[in-house]
C-alpha positions as a Markdown table, in Angstrom:
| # | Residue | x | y | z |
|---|---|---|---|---|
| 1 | Unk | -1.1 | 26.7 | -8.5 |
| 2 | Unk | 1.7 | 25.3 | -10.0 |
| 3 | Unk | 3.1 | 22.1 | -9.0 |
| 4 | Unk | 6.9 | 22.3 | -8.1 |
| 5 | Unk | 9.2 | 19.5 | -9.5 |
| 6 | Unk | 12.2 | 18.5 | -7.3 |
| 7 | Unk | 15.5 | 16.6 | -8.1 |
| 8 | Unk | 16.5 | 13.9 | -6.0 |
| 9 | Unk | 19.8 | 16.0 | -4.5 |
| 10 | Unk | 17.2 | 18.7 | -3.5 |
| 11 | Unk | 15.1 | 15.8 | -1.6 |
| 12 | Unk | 18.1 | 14.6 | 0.1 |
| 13 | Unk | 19.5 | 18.2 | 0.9 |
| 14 | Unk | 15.8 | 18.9 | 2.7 |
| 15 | Unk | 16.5 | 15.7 | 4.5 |
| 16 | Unk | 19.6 | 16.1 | 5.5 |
| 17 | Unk | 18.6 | 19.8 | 6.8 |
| 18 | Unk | 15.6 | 18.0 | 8.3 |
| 19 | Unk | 17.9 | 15.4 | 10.2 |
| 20 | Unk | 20.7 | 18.6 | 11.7 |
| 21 | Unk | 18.0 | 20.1 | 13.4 |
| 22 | Unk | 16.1 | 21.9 | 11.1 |
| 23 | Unk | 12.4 | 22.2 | 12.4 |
| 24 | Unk | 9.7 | 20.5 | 9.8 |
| 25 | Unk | 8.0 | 24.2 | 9.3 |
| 26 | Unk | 10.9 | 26.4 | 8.5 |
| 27 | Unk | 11.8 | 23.9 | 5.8 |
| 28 | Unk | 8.8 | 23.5 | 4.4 |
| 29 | Unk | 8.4 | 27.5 | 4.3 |
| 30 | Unk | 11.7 | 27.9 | 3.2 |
| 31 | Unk | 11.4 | 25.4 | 0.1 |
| 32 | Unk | 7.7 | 26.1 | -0.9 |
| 33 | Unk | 6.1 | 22.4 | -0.1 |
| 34 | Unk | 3.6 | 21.5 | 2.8 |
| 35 | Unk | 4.9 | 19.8 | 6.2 |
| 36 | Unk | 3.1 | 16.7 | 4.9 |
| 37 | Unk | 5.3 | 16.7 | 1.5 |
| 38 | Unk | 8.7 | 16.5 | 3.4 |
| 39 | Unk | 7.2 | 13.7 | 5.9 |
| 40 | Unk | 6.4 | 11.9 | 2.5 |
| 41 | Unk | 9.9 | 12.3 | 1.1 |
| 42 | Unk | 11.4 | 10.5 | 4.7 |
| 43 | Unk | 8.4 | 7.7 | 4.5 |
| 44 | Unk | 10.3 | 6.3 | 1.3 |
| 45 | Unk | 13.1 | 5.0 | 3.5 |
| 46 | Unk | 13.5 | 2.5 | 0.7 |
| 47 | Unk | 14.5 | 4.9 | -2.1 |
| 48 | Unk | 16.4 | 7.1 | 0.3 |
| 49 | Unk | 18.3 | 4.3 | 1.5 |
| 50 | Unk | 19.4 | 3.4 | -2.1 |
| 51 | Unk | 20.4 | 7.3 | -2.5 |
| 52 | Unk | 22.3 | 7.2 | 0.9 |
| 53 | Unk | 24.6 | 3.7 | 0.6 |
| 54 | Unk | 25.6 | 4.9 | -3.1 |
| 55 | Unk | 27.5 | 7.7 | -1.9 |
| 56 | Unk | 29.4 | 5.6 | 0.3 |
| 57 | Unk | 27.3 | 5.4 | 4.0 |
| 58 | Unk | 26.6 | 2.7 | 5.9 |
| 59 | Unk | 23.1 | 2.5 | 6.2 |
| 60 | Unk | 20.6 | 0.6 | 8.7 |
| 61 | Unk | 17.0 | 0.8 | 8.7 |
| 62 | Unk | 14.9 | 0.1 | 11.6 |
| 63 | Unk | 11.3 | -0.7 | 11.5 |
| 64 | Unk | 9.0 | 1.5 | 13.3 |
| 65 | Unk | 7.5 | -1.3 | 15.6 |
| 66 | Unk | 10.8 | -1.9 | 17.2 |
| 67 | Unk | 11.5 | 1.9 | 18.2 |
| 68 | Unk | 8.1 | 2.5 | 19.2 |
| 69 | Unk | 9.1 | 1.1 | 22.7 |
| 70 | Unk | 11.9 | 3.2 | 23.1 |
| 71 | Unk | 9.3 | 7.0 | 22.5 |
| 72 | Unk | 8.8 | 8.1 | 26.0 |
| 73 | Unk | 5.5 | 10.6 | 25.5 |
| 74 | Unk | 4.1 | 12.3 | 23.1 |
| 75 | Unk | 5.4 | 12.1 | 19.2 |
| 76 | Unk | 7.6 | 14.6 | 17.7 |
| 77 | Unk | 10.8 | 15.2 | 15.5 |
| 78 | Unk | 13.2 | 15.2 | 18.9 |
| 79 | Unk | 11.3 | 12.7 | 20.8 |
| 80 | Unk | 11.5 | 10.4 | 17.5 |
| 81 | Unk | 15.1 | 11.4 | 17.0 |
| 82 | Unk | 15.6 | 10.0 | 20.7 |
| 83 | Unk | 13.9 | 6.8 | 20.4 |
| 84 | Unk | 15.8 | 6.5 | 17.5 |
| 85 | Unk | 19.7 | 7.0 | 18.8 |
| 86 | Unk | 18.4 | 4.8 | 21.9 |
| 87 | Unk | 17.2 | 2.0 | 19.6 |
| 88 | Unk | 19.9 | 1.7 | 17.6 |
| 89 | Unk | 22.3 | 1.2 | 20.6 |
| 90 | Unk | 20.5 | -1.9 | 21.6 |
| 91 | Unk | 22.9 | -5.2 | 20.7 |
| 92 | Unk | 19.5 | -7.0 | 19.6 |
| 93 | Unk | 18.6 | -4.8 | 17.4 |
| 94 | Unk | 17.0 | -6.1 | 14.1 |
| 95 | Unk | 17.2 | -4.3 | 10.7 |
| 96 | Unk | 15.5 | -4.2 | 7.9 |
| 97 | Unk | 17.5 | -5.1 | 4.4 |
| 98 | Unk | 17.5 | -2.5 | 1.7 |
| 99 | Unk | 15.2 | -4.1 | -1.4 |
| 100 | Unk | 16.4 | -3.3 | -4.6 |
| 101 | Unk | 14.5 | -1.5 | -6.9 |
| 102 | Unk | 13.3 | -5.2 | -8.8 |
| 103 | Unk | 12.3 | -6.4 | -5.7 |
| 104 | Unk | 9.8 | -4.0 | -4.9 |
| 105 | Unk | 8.6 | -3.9 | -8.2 |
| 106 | Unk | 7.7 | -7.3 | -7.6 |
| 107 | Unk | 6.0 | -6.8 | -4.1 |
| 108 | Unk | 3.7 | -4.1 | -6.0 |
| 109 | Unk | 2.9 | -6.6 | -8.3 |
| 110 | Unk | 2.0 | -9.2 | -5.7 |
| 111 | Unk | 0.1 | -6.5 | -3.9 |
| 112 | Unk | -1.8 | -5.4 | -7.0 |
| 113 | Unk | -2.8 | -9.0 | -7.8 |
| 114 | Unk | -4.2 | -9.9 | -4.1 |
| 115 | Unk | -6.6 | -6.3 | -4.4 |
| 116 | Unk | -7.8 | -7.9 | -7.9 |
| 117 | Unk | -8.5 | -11.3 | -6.4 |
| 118 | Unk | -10.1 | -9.7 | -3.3 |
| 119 | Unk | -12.0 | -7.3 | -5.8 |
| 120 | Unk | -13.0 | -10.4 | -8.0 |
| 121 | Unk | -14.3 | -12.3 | -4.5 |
| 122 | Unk | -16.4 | -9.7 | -3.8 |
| 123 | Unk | -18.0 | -9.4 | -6.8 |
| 124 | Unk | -18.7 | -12.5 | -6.9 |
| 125 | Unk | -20.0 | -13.1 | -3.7 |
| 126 | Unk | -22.2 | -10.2 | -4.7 |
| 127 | Unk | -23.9 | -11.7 | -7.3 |
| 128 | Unk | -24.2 | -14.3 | -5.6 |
| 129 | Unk | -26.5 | -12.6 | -3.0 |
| 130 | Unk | -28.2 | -10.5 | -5.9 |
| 131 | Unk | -29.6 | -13.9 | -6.9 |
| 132 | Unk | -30.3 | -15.3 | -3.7 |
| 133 | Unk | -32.6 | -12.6 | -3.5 |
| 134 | Unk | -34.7 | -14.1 | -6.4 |
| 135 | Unk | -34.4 | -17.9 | -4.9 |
| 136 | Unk | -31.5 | -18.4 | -7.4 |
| 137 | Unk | -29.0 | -20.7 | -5.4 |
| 138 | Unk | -25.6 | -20.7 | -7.0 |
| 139 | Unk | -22.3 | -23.0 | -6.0 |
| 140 | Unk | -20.1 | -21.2 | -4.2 |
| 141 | Unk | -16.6 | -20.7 | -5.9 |
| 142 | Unk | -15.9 | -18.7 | -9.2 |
| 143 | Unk | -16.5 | -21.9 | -11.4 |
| 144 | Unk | -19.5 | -23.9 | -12.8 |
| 145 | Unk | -20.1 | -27.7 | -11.9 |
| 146 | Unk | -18.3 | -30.2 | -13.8 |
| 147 | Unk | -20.3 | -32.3 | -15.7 |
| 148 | Unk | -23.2 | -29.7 | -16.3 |
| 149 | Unk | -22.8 | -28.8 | -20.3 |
| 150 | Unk | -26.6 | -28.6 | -20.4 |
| 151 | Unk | -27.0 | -25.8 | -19.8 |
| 152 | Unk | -27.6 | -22.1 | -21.9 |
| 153 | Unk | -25.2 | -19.3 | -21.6 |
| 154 | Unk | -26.3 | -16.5 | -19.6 |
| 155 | Unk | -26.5 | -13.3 | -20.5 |
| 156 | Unk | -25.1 | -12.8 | -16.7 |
| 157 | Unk | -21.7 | -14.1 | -16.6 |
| 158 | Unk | -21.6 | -15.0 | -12.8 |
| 159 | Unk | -24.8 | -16.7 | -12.8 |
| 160 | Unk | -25.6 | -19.9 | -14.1 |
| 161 | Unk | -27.8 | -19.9 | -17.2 |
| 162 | Unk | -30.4 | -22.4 | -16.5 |
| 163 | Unk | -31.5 | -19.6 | -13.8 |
| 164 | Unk | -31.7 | -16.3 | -16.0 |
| 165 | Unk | -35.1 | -16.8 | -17.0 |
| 166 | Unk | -36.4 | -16.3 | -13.4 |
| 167 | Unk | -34.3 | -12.9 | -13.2 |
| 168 | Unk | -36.6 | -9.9 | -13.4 |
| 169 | Unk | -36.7 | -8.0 | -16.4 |
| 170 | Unk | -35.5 | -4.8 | -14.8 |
| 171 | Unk | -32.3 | -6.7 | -14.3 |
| 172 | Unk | -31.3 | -6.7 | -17.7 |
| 173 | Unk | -29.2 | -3.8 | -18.4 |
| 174 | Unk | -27.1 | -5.5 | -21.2 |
């Protein structure tokens, strides 16, 4: 199957049909995309938002979490669309800011270094328990003592070396 490309007027035309009344279904018929593809293209209120205020709208965001209260039963398009119009009239309303496009560039990058620190902890803490199944007690922390220049490398870079003689043999995959 081949994999439709669409232009960002396209997006915002589906949208816009999307937010006149247009049921989810006869759109995504009608263009040749899945229900789930259109719900995607309104998730990236971000983008959209960027789209939307440079041809001249106001635009005002509101976080999910603060018209949840106002949906009186069961999800849907209308039922959303309600909660929406009745949120928006509150005077205590809170928005959300539009990011520009640098500044979510530089949330992804926060949020892809927290994953590899998470990722590293783990590992580590994994090792960790691989040698405390052989007796080997290890410091907790990524780093050696101070002080203990003694001893050998390792051929097991998360374990100290003075230990890696009591490692089994099967251990060694290096």
């Amino acid at each position: 199957m081949k994999r439709a490309r669409f232009t960002e007027e396209q997006i915002i035309a589906v949208s816009k049909a999307h937010e006149a009344g247009a049921k989810t279904a006869d759109l995504a018929r009608k263009h040749g995309v899945s229900e789930a593809t259109i719900y995607n293209w309104k998730a990236s209120s971000q983008w959209l938002a960027r789209k939307i205020a440079a041809m001249g709208h106001t635009v005002r965001i509101i976080p999910a979490q603060f018209v949840k209260p106002y949906v009186k039963s069961n999800k849907s398009d209308i039922i959303d669309a309600a909660a929406i119009a009745e949120a928006v009239t509150r005077p205590t309303m809170r928005f959300v800011e539009i990011r520009s496009p640098e500044h979510i560039d530089l949330q992804a990058l926060h949020r892809v270094r927290d994953r590899m620190i998470s990722q590293r902890t783990c590992l580590i803490n994994q090792m960790r328990a691989f040698c405390l199944e052989y007796g080997i007690a290890t410091r907790l922390g990524k780093r050696p003592r101070e002080g203990v220049s003694s001893l050998r490398p390792s051929p097991y870079p998360l374990t100290v070396g003075y230990f890696s003689d009591s490692i089994k043999p099967f251990m060694d995959r290096s």
